[in-house]
C-alpha positions as CSV (number, residue, x, y, z in Angstrom):
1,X,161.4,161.3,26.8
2,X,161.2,157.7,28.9
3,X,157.9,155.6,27.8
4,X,154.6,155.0,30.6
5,X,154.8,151.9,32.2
6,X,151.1,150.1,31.7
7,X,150.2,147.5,34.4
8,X,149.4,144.1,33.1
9,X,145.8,144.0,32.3
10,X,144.6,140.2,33.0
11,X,141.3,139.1,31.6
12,X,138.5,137.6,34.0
13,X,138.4,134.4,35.1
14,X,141.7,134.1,34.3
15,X,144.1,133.2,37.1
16,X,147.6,134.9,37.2
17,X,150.8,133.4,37.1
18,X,152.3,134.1,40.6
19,X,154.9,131.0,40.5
20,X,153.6,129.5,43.7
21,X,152.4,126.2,44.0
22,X,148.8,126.2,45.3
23,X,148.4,124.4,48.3
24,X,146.5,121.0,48.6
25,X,143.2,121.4,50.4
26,X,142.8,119.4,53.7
27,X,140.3,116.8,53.5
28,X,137.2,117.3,55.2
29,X,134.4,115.5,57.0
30,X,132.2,116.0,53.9
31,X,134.6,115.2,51.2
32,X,135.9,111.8,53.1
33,X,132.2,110.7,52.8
34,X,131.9,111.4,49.6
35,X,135.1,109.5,48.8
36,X,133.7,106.7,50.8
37,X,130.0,106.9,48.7
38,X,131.7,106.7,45.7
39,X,133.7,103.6,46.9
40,X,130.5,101.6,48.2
41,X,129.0,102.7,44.6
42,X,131.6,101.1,43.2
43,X,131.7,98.0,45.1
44,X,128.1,97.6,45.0
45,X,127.5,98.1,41.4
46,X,130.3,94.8,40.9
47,X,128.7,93.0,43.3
48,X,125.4,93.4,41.6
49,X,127.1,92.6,38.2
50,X,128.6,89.3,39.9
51,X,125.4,88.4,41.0
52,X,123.3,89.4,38.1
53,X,126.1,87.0,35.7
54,X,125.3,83.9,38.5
55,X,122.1,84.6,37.6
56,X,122.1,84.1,34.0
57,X,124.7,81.2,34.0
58,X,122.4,79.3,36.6
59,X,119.1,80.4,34.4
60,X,121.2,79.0,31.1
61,X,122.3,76.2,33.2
62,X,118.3,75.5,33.7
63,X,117.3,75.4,30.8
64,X,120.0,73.4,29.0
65,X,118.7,70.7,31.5
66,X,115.3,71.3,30.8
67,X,116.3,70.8,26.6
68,X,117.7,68.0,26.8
69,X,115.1,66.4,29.1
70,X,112.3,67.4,26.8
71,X,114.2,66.3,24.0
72,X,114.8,62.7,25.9
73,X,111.2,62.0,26.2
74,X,110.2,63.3,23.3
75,X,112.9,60.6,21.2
76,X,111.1,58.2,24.4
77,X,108.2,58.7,23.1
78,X,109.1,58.7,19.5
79,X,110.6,55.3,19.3
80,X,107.6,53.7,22.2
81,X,105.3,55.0,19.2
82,X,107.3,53.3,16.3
83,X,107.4,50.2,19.2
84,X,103.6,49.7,19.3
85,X,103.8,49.4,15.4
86,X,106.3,46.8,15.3
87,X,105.9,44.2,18.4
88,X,102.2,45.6,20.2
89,X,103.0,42.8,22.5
90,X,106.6,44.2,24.0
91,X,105.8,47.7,23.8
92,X,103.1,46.9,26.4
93,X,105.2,45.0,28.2
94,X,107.5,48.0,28.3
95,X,104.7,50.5,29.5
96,X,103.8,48.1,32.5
97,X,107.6,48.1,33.4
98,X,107.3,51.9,33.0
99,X,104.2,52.0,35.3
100,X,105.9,49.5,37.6
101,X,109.2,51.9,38.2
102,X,107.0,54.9,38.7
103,X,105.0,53.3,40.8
104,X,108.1,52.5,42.9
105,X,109.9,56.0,42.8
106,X,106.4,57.5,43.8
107,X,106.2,55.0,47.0
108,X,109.4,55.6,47.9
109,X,108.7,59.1,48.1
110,X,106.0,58.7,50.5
111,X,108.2,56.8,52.6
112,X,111.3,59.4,52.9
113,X,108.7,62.3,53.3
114,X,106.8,59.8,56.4
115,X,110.7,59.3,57.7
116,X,111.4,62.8,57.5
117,X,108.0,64.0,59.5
118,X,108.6,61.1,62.2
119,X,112.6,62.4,62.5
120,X,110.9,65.5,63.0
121,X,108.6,64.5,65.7
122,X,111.1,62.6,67.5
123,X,113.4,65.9,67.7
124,X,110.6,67.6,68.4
125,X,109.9,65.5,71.4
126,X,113.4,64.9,72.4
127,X,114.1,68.7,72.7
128,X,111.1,68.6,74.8
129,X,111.7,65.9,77.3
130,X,115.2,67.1,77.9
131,X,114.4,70.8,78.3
132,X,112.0,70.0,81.2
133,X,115.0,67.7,82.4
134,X,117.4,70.9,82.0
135,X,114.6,72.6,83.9
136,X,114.4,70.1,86.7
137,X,118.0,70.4,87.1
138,X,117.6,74.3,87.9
139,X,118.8,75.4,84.6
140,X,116.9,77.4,82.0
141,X,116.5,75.8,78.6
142,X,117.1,79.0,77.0
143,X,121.0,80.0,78.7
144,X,122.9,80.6,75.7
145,X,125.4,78.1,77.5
146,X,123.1,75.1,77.0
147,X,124.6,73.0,74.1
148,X,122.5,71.5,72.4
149,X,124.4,69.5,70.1
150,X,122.8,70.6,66.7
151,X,125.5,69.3,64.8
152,X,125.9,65.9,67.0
153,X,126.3,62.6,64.9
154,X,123.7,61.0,66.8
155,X,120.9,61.4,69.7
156,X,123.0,59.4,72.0
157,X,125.9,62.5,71.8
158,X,123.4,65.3,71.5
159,X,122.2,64.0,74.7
160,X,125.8,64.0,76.5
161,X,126.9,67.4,75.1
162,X,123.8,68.3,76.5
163,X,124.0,67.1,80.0
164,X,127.7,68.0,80.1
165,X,126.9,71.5,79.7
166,X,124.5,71.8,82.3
167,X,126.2,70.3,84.7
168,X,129.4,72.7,83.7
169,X,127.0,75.8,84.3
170,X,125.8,74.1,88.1
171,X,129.4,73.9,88.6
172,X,129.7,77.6,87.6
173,X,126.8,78.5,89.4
174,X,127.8,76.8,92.9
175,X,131.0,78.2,92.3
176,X,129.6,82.1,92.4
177,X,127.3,81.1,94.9
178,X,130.2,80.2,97.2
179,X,132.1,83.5,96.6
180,X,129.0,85.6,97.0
181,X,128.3,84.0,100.3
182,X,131.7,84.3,101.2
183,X,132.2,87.7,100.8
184,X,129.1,88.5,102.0
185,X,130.0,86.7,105.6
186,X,133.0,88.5,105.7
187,X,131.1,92.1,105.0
188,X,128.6,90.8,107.9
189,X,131.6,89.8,110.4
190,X,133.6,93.4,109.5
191,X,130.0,94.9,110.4
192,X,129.6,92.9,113.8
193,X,133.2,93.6,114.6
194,X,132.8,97.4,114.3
195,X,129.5,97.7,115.7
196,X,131.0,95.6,118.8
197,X,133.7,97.9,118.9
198,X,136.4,94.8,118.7
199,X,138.6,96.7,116.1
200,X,139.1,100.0,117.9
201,X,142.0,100.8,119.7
202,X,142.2,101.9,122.9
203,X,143.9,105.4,123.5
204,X,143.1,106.1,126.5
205,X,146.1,104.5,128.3
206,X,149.1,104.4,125.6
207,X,151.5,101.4,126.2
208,X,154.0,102.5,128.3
209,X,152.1,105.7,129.7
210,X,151.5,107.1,133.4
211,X,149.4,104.1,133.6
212,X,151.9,100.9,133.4
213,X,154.4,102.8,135.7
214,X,151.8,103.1,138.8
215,X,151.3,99.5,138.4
216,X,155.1,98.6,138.3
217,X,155.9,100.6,141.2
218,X,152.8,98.9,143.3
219,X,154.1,95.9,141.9
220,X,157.4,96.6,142.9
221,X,156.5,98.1,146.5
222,X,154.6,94.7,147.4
223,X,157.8,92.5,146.5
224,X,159.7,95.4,148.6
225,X,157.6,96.5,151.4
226,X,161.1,98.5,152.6
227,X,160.4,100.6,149.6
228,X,158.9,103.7,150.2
């Protein structure tokens, strides 16, 4: 008596075994952005962790400084203290010489910040002056193609890089000017032409035709008046 064959029972959720490799998915619009989130995550987050350790080495930096300077006047004013005590008359000499060097770092202060707001005024009014110059010259101050010479050692080169590129751009203007008028002469002369009719042909009496034997034969006939 042969045995039943049972079919293999296999549990759910479980996969069967077929042998066959499963084939890989093709990448899709959605799953490429999603790769590409996760890479700008990525970067970002180390960036911000570069940034953040600048941070804190900059803000340790600080205050290191800021130690050791409080630390430096307060041993100053430790040992100007002890000073008074032992020679009154030196330590007050030192306090006027004190007085006398602050006195000289404030003024001289005052006098970069005065140079730095009369530099300003004289760029001010040089940019000024030569814009209504550019102007004048039938250029606009504002064409990108204007240099300016923001980087020039001195006024005396700003000025010539200035004036060099505006008379680069007249060049370059005269020179577009000239085509356009060209080309627009030779549009109105084609126009002229064909409204005059000077470019047609005329077919009305081909070369060689009907026409230019009659006039050889007359031609011929009154050199030959035998010729009939």
């Amino acid at each position: 008596m042969s045995e039943d064959i049972q079919p293999a029972v296999v549990s759910e959720g479980t996969p069967a075994t077929t042998g066959e490799t499963p084939e890989t998915q093709p990448l899709t619009q959605e799953s490429v952005a999603q790769m590409v989130q996760a890479e700008v995550s990525k970067a970002t987050e180390a960036a911000r962790r570069e940034i953040q350790s600048i941070k804190d080495k900059a803000r340790a930096e600080v205050d290191q400084h800021l130690r050791k300077s409080q630390l430096a006047e307060a041993t100053l004013n430790q040992v100007k203290s002890r000073l008074k005590d032992a020679d009154p008359a030196f330590a007050e000499q030192l306090e006027v010489e004190e007085l006398r060097v602050r006195d000289h770092a404030y003024r001289s202060r005052e006098q970069e910040y005065a140079a730095m707001q009369q530099q300003a005024q004289f760029d001010q009014q040089f940019k000024q002056n030569l814009s209504q110059f550019v102007s004048g010259l039938g250029v606009n101050p504002e064409d990108k193609r204007v240099d300016w010479g923001e980087d020039a050692a001195n006024y005396l080169d700003k000025q010539n890089r200035i004036l060099t590129s505006v008379v680069k751009i007249q060049q370059d203007e005269s020179k577009a000017a000239t085509a356009k008028r060209s080309q627009e002469f030779k549009e109105l002369e084609m126009k002229l032409r064909k409204d005059l009719g000077l470019d047609s042909v005329d077919t009305s009496n081909p070369a060689g035709g009907p026409r230019a034997d009659k006039n050889e034969a007359e031609r011929l006939k009154s050199r030959y008046p035998t010729m009939k």
